[in-house]
LODODO-442834 format. One record per residue (C-alpha): residue in one letter; x, y, z. Coordinates in steps of 0.02 Angstrom, whole numbers, plus 50000, padded with zeros to 5 digits. Layout:
// LODODO-442834
+--------+-------+-------+-------+
! residu !     X !     Y !     Z !
+--------+-------+-------+-------+
!      A !     X !     Y !     Z !
...
+--------+-------+-------+-------+
END
This chain:
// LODODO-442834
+--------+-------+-------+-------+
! residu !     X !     Y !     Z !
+--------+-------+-------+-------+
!      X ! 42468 ! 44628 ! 42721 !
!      X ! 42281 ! 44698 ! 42755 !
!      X ! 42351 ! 44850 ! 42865 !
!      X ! 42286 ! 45006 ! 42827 !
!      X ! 42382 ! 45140 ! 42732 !
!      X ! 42421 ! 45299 ! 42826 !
!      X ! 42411 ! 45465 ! 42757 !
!      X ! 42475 ! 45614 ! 42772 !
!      X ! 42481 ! 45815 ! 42687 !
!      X ! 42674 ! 45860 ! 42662 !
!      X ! 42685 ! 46068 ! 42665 !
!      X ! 42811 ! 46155 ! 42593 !
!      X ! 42892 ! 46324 ! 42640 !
!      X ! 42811 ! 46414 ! 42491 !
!      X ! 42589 ! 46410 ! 42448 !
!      X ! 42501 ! 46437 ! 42341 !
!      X ! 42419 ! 46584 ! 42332 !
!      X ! 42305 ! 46583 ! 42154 !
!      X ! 42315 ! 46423 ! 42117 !
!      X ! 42424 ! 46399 ! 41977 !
!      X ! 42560 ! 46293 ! 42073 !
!      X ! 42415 ! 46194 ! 42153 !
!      X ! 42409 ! 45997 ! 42095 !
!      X ! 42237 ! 45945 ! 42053 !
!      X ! 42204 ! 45835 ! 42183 !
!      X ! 42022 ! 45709 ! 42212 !
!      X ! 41909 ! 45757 ! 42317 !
!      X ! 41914 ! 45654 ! 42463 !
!      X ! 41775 ! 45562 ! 42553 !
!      X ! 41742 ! 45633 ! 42724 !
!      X ! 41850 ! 45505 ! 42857 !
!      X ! 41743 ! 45417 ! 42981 !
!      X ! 41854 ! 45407 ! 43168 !
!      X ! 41743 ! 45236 ! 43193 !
!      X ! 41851 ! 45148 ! 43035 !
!      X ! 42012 ! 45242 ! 43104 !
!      X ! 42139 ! 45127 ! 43200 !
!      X ! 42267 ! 45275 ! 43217 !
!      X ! 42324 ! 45434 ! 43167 !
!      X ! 42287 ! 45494 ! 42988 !
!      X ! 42330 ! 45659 ! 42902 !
!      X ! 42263 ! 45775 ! 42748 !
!      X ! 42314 ! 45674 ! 42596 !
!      X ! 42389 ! 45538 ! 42531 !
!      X ! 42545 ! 45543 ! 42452 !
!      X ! 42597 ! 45448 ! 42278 !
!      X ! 42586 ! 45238 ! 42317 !
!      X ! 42746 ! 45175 ! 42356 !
!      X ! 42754 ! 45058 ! 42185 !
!      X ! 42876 ! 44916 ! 42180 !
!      X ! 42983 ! 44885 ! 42038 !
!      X ! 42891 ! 44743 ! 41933 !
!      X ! 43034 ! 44602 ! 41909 !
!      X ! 43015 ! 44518 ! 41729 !
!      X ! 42966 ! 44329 ! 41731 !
!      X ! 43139 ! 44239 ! 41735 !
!      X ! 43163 ! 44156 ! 41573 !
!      X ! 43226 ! 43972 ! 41587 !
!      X ! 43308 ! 43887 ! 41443 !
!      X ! 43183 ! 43752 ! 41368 !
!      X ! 43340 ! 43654 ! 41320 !
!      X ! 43360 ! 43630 ! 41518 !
!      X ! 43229 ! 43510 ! 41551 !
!      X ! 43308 ! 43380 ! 41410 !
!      X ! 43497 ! 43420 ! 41451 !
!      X ! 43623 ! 43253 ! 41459 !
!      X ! 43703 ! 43337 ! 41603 !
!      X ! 43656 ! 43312 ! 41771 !
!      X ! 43693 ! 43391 ! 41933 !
!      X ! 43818 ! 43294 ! 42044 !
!      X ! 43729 ! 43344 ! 42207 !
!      X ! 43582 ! 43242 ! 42258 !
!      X ! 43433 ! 43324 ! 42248 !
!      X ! 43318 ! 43405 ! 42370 !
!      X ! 43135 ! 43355 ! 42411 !
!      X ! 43032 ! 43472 ! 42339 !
!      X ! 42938 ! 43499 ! 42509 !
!      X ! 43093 ! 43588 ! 42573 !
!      X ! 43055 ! 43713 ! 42421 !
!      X ! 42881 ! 43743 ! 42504 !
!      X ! 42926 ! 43763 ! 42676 !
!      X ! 43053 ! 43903 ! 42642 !
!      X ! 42930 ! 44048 ! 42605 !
!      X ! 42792 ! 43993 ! 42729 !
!      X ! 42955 ! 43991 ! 42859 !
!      X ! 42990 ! 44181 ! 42779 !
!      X ! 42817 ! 44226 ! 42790 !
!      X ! 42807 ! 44168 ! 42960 !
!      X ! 42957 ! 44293 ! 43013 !
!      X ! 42896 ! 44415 ! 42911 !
!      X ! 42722 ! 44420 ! 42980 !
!      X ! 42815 ! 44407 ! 43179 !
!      X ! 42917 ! 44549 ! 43142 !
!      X ! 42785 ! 44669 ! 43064 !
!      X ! 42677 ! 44615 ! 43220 !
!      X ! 42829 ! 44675 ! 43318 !
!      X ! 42804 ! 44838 ! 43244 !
!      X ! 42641 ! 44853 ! 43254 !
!      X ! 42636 ! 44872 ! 43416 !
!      X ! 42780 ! 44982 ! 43464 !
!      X ! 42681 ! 45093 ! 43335 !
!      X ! 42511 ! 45081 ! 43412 !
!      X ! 42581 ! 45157 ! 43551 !
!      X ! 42695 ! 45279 ! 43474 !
!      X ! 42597 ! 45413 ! 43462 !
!      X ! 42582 ! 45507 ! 43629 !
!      X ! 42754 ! 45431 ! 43672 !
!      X ! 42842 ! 45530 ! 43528 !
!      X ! 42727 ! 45690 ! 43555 !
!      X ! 42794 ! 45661 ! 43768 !
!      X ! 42983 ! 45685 ! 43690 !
!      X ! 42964 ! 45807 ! 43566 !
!      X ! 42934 ! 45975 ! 43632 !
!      X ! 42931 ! 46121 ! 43528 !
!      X ! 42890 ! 46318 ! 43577 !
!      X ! 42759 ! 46392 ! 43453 !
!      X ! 42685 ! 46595 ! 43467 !
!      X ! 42511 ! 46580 ! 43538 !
!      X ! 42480 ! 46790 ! 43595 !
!      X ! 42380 ! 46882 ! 43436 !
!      X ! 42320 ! 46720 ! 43362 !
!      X ! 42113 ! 46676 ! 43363 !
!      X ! 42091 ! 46572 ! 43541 !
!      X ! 41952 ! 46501 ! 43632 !
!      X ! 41962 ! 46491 ! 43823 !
!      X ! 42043 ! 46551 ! 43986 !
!      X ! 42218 ! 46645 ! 43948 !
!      X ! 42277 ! 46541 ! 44100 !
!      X ! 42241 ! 46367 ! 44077 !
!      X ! 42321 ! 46241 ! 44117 !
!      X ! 42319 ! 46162 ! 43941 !
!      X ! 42345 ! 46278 ! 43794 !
!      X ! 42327 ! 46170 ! 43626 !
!      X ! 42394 ! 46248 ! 43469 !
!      X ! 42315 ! 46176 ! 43296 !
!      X ! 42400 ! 46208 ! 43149 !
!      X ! 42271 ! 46150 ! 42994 !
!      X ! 42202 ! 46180 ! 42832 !
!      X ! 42018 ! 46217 ! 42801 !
!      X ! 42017 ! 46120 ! 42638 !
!      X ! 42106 ! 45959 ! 42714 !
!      X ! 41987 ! 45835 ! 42735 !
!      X ! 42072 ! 45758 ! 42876 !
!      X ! 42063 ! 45940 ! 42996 !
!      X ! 41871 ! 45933 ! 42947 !
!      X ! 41839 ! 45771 ! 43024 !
!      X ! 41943 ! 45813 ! 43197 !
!      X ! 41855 ! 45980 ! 43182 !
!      X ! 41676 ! 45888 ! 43166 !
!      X ! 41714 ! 45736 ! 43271 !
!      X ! 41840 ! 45778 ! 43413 !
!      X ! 41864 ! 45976 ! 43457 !
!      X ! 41673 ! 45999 ! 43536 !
!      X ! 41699 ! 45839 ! 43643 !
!      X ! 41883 ! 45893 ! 43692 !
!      X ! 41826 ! 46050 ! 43747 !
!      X ! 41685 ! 45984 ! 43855 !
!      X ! 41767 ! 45860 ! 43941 !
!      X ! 41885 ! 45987 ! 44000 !
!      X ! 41792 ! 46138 ! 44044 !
!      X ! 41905 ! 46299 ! 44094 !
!      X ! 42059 ! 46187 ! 44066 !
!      X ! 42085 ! 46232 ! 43893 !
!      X ! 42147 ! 46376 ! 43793 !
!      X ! 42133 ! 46309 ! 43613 !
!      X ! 42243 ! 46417 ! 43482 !
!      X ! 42220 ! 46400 ! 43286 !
!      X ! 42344 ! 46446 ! 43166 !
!      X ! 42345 ! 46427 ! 42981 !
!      X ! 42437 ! 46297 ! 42879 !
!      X ! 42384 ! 46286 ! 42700 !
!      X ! 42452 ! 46156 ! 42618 !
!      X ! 42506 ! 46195 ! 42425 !
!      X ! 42402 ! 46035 ! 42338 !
!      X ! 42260 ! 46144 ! 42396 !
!      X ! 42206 ! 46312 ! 42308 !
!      X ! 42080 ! 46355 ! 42413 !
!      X ! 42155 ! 46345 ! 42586 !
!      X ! 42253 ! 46514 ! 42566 !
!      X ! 42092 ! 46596 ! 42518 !
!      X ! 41990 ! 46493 ! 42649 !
!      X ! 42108 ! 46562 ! 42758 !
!      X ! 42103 ! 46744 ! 42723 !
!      X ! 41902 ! 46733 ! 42747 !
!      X ! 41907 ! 46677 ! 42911 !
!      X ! 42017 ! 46821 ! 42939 !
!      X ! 41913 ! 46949 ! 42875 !
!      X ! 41767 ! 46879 ! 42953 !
!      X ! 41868 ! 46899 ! 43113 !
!      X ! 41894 ! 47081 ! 43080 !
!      X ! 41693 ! 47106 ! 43114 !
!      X ! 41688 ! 46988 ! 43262 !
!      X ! 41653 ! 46828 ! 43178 !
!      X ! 41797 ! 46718 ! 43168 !
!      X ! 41757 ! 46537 ! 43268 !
!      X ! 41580 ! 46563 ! 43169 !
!      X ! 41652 ! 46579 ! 43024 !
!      X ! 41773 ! 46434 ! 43070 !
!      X ! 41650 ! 46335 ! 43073 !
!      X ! 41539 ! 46382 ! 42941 !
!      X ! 41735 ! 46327 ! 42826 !
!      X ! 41739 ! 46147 ! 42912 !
!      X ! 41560 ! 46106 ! 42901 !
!      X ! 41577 ! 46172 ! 42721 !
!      X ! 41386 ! 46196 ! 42669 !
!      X ! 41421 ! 46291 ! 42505 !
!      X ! 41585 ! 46215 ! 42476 !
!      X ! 41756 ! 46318 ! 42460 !
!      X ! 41759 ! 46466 ! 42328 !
!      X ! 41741 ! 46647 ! 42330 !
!      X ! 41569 ! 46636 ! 42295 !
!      X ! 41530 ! 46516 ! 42455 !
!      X ! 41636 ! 46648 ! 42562 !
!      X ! 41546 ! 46789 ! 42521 !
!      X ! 41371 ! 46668 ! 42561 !
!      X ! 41421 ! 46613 ! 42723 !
!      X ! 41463 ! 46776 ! 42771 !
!      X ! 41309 ! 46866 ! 42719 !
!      X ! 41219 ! 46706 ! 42840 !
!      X ! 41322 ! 46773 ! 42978 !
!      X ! 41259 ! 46939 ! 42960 !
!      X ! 41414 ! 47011 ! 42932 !
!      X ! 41442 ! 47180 ! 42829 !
!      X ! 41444 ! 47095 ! 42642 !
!      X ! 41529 ! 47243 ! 42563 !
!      X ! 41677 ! 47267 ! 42711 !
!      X ! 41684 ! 47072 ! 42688 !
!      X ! 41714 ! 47070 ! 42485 !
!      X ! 41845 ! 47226 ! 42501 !
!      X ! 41956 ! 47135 ! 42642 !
!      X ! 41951 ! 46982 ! 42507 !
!      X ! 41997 ! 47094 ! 42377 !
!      X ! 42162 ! 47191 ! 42482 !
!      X ! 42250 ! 47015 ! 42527 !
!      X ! 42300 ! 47091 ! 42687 !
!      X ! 42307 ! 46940 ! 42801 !
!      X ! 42422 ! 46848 ! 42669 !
!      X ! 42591 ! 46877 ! 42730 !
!      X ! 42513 ! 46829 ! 42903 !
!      X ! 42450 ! 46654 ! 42847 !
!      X ! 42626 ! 46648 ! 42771 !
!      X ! 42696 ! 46682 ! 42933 !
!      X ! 42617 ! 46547 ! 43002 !
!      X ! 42658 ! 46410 ! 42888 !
!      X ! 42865 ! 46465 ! 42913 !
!      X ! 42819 ! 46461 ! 43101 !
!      X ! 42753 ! 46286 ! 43067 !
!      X ! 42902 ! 46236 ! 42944 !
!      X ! 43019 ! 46308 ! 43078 !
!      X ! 42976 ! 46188 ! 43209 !
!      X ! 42972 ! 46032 ! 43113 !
!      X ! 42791 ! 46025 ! 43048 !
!      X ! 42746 ! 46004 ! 42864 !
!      X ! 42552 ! 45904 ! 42886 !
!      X ! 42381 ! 45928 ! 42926 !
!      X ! 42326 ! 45913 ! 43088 !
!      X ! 42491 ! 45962 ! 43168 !
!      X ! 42454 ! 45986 ! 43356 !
!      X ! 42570 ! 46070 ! 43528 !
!      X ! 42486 ! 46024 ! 43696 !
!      X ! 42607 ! 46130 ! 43806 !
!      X ! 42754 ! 46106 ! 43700 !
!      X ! 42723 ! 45936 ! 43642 !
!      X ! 42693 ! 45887 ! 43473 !
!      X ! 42555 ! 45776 ! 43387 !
!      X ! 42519 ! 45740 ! 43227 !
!      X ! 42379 ! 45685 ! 43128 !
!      X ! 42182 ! 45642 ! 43152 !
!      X ! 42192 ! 45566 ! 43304 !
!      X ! 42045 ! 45499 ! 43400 !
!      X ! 42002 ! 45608 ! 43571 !
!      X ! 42068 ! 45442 ! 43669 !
!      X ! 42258 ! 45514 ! 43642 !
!      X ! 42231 ! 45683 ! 43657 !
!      X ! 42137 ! 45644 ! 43862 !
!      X ! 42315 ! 45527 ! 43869 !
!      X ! 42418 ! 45682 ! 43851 !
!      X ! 42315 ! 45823 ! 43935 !
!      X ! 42289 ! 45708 ! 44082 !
!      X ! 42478 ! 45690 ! 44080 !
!      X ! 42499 ! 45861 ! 44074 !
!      X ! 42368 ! 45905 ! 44203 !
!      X ! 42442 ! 45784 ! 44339 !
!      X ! 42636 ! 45856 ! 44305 !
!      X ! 42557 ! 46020 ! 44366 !
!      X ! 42603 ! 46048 ! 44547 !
+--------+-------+-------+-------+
END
């Protein structure tokens, strides 16, 4: 039908921690927002295939039977006119849809509300304002590097002092290194470093493997021997655990997941929705 296919990263309750549950999965091609019509999440899942019906077989005997049907017969245009008429409907109902789709997105997020821990959990911005937005990603979904890259500096600037951004960890078990991403960002927070260090995952310079954490640590100037031995301990796995049950708990299982003051988005989507529901927000406030 020419639409674009969605797609999306299903978590489960369990990740993977070294990799041996992981799927191999291809590396993806960095999403551009300017070829995005709507929300999009970390990966796609399997093609939805359908079942391949075998070429009717007609008996050749048919064509030179003696017998003959007693009804008259029917003009072969009527034959041609029934799937164009189908198609037609077909085409006016998935319009139809379409549109209640296009606009589904803040709508659902406006009646879904969902309460989520934000108090011990890295933040930027005021404690008290007005708009607290909780991410819940995956550094090695290729989907929470674009927002990262192409929305989250420009949602922040448009609203200055308004926003108390909260990220918490959802690593998604088709990809090994998010657990381990994960932990690094951690331990870089132990010395002060965590949004850096953020970053420095998303923008993904030396790629994702021990050997990249350790460099883009060492280019923050953090303490490369501190660094290596909070790797080595583990210690912020049950908390990354935590978060993905937290996640699970409330309904979300892909990457982006989003709560703007209790209500829930999901997916990649472009900074035009997010201004739709923090301007909401912002005007309910008395």
């Amino acid at each position: 039908m020419g639409k674009k296919q969605y797609v999306y990263c299903a978590s489960a309750n369990q990740i993977s921690v070294n990799g041996k549950e992981a799927v191999r999965v291809l590396r993806h091609r960095k999403p551009d927002f300017r070829k995005w019509e709507r929300s999009s999440t970390c990966t796609a899942p399997s093609q939805t295939r359908f079942p391949q019906m075998g070429k009717k077989q007609y008996n050749a005997a048919m064509e030179t039977s003696p017998y003959r049907s007693r009804h008259n017969r029917v003009s072969p245009l009527v034959y041609m006119l029934i799937p164009i008429a189908f198609f037609m409907g077909l085409g006016g109902g998935y319009l139809a849809w379409g549109s209640n789709q296009a606009s589904s997105a803040a709508d659902s997020g406006q009646a879904r509300r969902v309460t989520v821990a934000t108090n011990g959990y890295p933040s930027v911005g005021p404690s008290n304002a007005p708009i607290t937005i909780v991410e819940f990603s995956d550094y090695q979904c290729p989907y929470c590097q674009a927002w990262d890259l192409q929305v989250y500096q420009q949602l922040m600037a448009s609203y200055p002092n308004k926003i108390r951004f909260v990220y918490r960890d959802l690593p998604l078990p088709m990809h090994p290194e998010a657990v381990p991403a994960a932990e690094a960002a951690d331990c870089a927070g132990e010395q002060g470093a965590y949004w850096k260090y953020h970053d420095a995952l998303f923008n993904q310079q030396y790629g994702l493997n021990r050997a990249a954490y350790e460099h883009y640590a060492a280019d923050l100037g953090l303490n490369s021997k501190a660094f290596a031995a909070c790797l080595d301990s583990q210690r912020y796995l049950s908390k990354i655990q935590a978060n993905a049950n937290d996640a699970a708990n409330v309904g979300l299982n892909s990457t982006p997941s989003f709560v703007i003051n209790g209500r829930v988005l999901i997916g990649a989507l472009p900074f035009s929705d997010f201004k739709t529901v923090i301007d909401e927000e912002l005007a309910a406030k008395p």
